[in-house]
C-alpha positions as a printed Julia matrix, in Angstrom:
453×3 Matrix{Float64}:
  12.89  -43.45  -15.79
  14.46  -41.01  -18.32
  15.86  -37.85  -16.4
  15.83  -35.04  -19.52
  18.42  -33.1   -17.34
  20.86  -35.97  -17.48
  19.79  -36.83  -21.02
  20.3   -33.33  -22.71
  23.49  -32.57  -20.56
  24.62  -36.08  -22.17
  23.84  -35.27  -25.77
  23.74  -31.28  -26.07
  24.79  -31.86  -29.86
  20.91  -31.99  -31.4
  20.62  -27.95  -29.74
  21.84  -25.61  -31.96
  24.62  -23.32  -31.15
  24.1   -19.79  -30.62
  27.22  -17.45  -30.79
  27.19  -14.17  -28.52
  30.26  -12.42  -29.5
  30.07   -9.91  -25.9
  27.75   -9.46  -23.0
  26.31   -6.3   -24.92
  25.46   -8.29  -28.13
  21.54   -8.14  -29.41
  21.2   -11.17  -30.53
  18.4   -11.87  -33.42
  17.7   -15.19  -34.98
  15.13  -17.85  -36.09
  15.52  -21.48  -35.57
  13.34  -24.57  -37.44
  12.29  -26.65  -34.11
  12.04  -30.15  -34.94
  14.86  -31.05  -37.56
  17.61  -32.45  -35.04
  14.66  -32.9   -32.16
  15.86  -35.45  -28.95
  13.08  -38.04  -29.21
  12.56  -40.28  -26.27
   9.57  -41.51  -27.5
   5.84  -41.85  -26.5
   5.76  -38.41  -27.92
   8.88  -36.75  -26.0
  10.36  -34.15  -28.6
  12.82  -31.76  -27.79
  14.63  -29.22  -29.24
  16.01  -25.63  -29.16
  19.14  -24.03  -28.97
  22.44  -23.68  -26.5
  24.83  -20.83  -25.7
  27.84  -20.06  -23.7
  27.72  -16.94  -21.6
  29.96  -13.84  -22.4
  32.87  -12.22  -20.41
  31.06   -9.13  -18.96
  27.42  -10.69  -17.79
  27.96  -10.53  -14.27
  24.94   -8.35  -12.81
  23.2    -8.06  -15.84
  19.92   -9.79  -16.43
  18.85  -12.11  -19.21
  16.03  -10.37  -21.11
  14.2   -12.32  -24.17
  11.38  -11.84  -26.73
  10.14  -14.75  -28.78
   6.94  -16.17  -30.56
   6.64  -19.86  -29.86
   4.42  -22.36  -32.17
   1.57  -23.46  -29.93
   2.46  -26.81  -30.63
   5.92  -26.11  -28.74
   4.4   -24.08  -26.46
   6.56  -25.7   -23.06
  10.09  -24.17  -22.47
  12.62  -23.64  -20.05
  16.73  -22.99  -18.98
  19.09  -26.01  -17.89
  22.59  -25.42  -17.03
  25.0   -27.54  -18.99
  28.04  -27.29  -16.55
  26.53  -26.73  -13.5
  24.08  -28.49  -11.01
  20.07  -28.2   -12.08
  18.76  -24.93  -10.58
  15.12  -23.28  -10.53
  14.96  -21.01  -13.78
  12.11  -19.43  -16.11
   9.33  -18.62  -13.45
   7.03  -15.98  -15.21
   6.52  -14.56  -18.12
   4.18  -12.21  -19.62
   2.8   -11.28  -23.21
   3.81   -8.14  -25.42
   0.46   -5.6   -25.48
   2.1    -3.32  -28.77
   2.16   -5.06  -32.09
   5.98   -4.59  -33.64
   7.0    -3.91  -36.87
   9.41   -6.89  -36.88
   6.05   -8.88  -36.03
   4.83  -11.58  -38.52
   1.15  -11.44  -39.53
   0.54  -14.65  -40.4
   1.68  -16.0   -37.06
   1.04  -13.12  -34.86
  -2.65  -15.15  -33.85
  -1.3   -18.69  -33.73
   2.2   -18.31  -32.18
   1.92  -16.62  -28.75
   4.59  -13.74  -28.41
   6.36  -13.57  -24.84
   8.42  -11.26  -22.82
  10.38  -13.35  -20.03
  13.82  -12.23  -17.42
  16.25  -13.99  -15.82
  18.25  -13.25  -12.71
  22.23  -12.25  -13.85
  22.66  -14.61  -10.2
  21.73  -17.49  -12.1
  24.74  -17.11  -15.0
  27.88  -17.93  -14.85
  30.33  -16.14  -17.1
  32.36  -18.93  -19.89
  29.3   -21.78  -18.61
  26.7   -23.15  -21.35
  23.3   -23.26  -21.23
  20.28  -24.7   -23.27
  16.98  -23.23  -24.13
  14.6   -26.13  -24.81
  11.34  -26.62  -26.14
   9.38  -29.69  -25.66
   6.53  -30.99  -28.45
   3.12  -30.9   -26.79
   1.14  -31.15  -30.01
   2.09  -33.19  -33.34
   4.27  -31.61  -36.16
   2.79  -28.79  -38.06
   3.7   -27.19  -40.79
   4.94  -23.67  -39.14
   8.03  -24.76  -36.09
  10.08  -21.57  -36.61
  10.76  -19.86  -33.03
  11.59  -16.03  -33.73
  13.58  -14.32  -31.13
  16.0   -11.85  -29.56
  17.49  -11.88  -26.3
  20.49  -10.07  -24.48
  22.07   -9.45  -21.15
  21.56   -6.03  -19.49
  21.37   -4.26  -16.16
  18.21   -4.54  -14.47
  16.1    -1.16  -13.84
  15.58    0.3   -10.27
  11.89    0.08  -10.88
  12.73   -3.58  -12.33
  11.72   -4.78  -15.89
   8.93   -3.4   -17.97
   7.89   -3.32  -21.69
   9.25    0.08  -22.53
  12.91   -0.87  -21.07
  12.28   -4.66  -22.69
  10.92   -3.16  -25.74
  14.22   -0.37  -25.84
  16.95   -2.31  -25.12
  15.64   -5.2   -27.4
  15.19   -2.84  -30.14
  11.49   -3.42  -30.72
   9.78   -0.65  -32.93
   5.72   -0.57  -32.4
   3.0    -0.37  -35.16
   1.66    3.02  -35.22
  -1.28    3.68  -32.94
  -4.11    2.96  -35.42
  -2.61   -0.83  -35.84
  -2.73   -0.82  -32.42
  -5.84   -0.08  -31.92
  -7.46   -2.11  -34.44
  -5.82   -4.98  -32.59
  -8.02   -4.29  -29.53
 -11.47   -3.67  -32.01
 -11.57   -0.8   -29.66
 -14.63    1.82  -30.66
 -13.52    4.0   -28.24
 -10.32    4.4   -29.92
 -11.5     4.37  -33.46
 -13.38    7.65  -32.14
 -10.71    9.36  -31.03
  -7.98    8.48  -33.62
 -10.99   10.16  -36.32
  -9.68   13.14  -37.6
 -13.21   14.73  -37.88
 -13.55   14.61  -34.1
 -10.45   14.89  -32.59
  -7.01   16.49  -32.94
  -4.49   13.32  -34.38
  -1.68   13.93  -31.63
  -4.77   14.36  -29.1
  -6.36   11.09  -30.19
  -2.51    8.87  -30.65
  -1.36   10.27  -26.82
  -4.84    8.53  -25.55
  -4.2     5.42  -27.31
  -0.37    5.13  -26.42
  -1.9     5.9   -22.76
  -4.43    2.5   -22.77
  -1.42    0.96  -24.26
   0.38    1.32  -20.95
  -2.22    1.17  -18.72
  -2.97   -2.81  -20.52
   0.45   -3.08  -20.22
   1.2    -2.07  -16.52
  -1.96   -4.87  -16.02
   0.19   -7.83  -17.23
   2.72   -7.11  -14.51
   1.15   -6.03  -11.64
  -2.22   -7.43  -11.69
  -2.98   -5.41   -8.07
  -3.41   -2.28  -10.24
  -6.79   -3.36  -11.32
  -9.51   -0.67  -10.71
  -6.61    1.88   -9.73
  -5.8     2.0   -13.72
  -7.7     5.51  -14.85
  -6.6     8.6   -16.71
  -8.24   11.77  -17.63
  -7.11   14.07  -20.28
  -8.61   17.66  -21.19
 -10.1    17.79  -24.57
  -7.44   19.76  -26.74
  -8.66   21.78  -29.55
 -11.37   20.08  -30.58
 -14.91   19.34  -28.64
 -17.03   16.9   -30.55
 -20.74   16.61  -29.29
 -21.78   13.16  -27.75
 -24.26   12.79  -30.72
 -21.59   12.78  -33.74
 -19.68    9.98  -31.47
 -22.87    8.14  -30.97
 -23.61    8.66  -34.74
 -21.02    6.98  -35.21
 -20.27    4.21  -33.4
 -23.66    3.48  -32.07
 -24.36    2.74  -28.29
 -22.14    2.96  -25.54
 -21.15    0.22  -23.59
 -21.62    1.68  -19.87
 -23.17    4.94  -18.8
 -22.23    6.11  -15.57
 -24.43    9.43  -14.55
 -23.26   12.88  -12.72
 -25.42   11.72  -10.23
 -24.21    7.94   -9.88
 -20.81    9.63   -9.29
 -22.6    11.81   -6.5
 -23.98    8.79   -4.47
 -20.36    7.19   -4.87
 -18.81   10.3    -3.37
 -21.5    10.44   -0.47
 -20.67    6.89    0.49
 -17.31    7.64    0.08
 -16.35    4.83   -2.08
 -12.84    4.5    -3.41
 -14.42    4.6    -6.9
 -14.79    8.24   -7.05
 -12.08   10.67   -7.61
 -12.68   14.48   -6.91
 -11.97   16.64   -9.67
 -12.7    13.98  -12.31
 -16.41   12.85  -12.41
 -17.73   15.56  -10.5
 -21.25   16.62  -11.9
 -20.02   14.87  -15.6
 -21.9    11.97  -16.48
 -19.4     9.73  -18.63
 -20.62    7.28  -21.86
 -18.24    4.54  -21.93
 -16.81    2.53  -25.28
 -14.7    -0.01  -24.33
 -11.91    1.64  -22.56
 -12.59    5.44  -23.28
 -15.21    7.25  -21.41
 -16.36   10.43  -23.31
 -17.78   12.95  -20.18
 -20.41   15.3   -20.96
 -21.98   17.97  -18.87
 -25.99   16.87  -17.66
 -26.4    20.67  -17.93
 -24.97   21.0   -21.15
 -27.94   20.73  -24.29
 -25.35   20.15  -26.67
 -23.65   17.27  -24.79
 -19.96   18.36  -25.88
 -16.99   16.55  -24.87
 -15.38   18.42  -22.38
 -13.03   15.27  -21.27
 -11.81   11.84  -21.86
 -11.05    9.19  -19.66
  -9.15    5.83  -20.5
  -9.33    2.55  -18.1
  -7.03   -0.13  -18.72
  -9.9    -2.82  -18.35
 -12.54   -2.64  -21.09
 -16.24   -1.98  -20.43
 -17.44   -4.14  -23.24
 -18.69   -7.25  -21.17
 -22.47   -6.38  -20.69
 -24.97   -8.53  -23.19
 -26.06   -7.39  -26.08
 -28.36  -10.47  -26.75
 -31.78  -11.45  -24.75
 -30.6   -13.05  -21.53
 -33.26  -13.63  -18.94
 -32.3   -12.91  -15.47
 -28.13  -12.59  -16.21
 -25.84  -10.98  -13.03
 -22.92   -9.04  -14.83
 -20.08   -8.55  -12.21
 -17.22   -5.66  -13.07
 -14.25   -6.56  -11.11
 -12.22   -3.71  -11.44
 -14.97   -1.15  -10.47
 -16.74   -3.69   -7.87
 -20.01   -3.25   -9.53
 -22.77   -6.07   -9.96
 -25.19   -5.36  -12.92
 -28.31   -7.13  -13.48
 -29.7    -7.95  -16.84
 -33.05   -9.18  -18.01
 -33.65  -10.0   -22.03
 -30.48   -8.18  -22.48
 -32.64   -4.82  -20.46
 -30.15   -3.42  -17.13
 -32.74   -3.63  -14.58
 -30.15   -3.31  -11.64
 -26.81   -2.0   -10.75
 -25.39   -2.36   -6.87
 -21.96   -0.77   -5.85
 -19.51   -2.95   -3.05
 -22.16   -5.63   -2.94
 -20.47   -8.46   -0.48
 -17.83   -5.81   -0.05
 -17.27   -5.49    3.73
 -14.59   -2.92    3.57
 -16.61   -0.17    1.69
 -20.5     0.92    1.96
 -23.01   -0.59   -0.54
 -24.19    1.82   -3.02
 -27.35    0.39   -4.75
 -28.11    2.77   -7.75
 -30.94    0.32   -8.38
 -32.05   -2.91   -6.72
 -33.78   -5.14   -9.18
 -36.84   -6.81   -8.84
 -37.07  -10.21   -7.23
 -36.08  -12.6    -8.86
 -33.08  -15.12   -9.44
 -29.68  -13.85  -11.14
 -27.27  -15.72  -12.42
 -23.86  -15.98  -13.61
 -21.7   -18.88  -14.06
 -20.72  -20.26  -10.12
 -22.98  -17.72   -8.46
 -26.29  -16.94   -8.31
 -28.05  -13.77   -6.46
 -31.74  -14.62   -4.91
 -33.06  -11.28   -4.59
 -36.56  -11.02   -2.33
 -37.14   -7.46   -2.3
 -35.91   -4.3     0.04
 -32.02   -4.86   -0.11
 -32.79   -8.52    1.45
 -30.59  -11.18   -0.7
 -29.55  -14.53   -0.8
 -26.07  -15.34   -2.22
 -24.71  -18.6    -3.49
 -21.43  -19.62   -4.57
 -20.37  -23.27   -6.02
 -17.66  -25.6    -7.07
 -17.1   -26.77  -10.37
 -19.36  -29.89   -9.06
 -22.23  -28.22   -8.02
 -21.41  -28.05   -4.47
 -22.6   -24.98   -2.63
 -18.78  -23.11   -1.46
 -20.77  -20.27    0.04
 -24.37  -18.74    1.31
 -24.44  -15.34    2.68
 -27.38  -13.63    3.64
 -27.93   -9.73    3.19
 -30.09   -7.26    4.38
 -30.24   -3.44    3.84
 -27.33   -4.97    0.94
 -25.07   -5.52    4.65
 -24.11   -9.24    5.78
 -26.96  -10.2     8.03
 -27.53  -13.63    9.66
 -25.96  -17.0     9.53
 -23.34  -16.98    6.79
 -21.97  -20.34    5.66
 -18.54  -21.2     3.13
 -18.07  -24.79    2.93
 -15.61  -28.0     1.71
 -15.77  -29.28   -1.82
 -17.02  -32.14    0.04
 -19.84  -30.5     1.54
 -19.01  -29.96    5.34
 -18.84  -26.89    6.69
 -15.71  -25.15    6.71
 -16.73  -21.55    8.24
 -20.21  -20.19    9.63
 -20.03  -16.4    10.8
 -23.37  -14.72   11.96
 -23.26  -10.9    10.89
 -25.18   -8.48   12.26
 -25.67   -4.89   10.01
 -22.54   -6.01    8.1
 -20.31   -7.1    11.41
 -19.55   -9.95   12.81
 -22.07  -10.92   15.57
 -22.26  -13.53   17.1
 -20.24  -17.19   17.08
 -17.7   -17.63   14.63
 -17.07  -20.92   13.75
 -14.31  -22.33   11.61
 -12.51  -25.88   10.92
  -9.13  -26.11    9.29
  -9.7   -28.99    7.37
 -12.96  -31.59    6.92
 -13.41  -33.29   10.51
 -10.92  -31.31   12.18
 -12.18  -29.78   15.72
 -13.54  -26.14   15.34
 -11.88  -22.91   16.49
 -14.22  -20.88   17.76
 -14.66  -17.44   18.59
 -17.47  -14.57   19.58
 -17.89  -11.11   18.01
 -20.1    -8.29   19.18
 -20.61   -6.0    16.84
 -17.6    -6.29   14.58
 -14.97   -7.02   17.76
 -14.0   -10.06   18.92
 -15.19  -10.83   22.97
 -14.69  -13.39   25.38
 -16.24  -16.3    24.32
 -18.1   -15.84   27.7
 -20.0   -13.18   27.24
 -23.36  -15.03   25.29
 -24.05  -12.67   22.14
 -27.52  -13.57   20.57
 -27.44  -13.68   16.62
């Protein structure tokens, strides 16, 4: 069997040499993948490029910006003087658009941001960059990129330090923007509504809230800003007018209930008594009390709110992640919207139960009978049920079931008011012999003391 390690160590020559004159060196090129390729054959095509690491690297990180063709769209590092080592692990994609960006290949080569450790350099050794052929030739195999070695951050890498040090200048905000098709945006950036700086600050706001998303995924839900309308307070109806419907409305008195149950979701000071229309990622908040619905603030989420159906859908469950919110459509109608549902850290909020019925999304369905009593169903990819729980009052109630692709049971929990309660049963793997374990209202007890269901 080939080894490409061995293979390219062997016969570096086909890689093309990339001169960095000193560890503080930008360096900016474009290579044609695919002239001098290493062909093993059966469709194994490589090619890319080789350097030889400055004097001066030690502690600094390797830092890189590129736009791949899709068909080359496999990569990674390989020491040429040194033992095979773990290298590329993550990387994660540019949210700006750049003025050095191409626009014909900006949609079919994906752009990437990717770091190395400086501990996995070695100053005078080579290295090679290569790129392996996962599609057949086409007619566009130029790789554009820049890369350089520099001290890492405190707070580690992100774009703004990437985008600095790499000397990457962004589009101005309306490019931006339009990149996203964001309404929201389009509103504010509108000179008849709101002040320019007002309006570009917002948008270069999203563009880092998108952008802290890509790197620390845990922010989701947590990624919310409010500004103050400055100068200018545009009524809801000349927003409406024109860009048409919102996306989400969330009411003064939806943001009440949340701060009664005291869900995470609200934050004092910033939907108090304001009910907020939502494009995309702006929210425009309006006063209920106000008759000429002005603007009196603007929020900006980092995930958009543009995911609800437009079209006639009959019975269609809508589930918002980042806010934790289950909506329920019928022939493309909201009919129901439920707070924490399944959420056993935080109280249920149910704005609106919807009739009975069954709702559906892809994997899941709800069976709603009426009252806050629910069925819910979970499957695998094969149609296999992977979970039933059973609600009432929207809290875990009765015999709750998660199970093995295979079909045996894997856990069964009985929940009482939205605690365990009961005998909890669970098997590490199909056929193994069950752990199990009694709860009374939430705690665990001796499995001695005989708790009813």
């Amino acid at each position: 069997m080939i080894s490409l390690p061995d293979e390219i160590k062997k016969n570096p020559e086909p890689f093309q040499v990339v001169q960095i004159p000193d560890s503080d060196s930008l360096i900016k090129m474009d290579i044609l993948l695919g002239e001098t390729p290493l062909d093993f054959g059966e469709g194994d095509v490589f090619d890319g490029f080789r350097f030889t690491v400055p004097e001066g690297q030690k502690g600094k990180d390797f830092i890189w910006f590129t736009s791949i063709p899709p068909h080359w769209f496999h990569w990674y590092i390989l020491p040429l003087d040194e033992q095979d080592k773990p290298g590329f692990e993550v990387y994660f994609p540019p949210v700006k658009l750049y003025k050095s960006d191409n626009r014909v290949r900006l949609r079919s080569h994906p752009r990437i941001f990717q770091t190395l450790d400086a501990d996995y350099f070695t100053e005078g050794h080579s290295y090679v960059i290569w790129f392996r052929r996962t599609q057949p030739m086409m007619v566009d195999s130029k790789v554009n990129f820049r890369f350089a070695f520099a001290e890492r951050p405190d707070e580690g890498w992100k774009h703004d330090h990437l985008e600095k040090i790499l000397k990457l200048e962004p589009q101005p905000a309306k490019k931006q923007m339009n990149r996203f098709g964001s309404r929201g945006a389009k509103a504010l950036l509108d000179k008849q509504l709101f002040d320019p700086a007002y309006g570009k600050n917002a948008a270069s706001v999203l563009i880092s809230q998108i952008e802290e998303l890509t790197t620390n995924p845990r922010s989701r839900g947590h990624l919310e800003r409010t500004f103050q309308v400055a100068q200018t307070q545009p009524s809801l109806k000349q927003i409406q007018e024109k860009l048409g419907k919102e996306d989400f409305f969330r009411s003064a008195r939806e943001s009440a209930l949340l701060k009664e149950s005291g869900s995470p979701l609200f934050r004092p000071g910033v939907e108090e008594a304001l009910d907020t229309y939502y494009y995309d990622f702006f929210g425009f908040q309006v006063s209920p009390d106000d008759p000429e619905q002005r603007v009196v603030r603007v929020v900006s989420h980092g995930l958009s709110f543009q995911v609800f159906p437009r079209k006639a859908a009959s019975h269609r469950l809508v589930m918002l992640d980042s806010i934790n919110l289950a909506m329920f459509y019928d022939n493309g109608k909201e009919i129901g919207r439920i707070y924490h549902l399944n959420d056993t850290r935080h109280k249920t909020v149910a704005i609106q139960d919807p009739p009975p019925g069954i709702y559906k999304r892809k994997g899941m369905q709800y069976d709603f009978k009426g009252d806050g009593i629910l069925e819910f169903n979970v499957f695998y990819p094969s149609g296999n049920p992977r979970e039933t729980l059973r609600l009432q009052d929207h809290l875990l109630h009765g015999e709750c079931t998660s199970y093995f692709p295979d079909g045996q049971v894997a856990i069964q929990s009985h929940y009482q008011n939205g605690k365990l309660h009961g005998k909890h049963t669970q098997y590490a793997f199909p056929g193994a012999e069950p752990r199990v374990q009694m709860y009374g209202e939430g705690n665990q007890v001796p499995l001695a003391e005989a708790i009813t269901p």
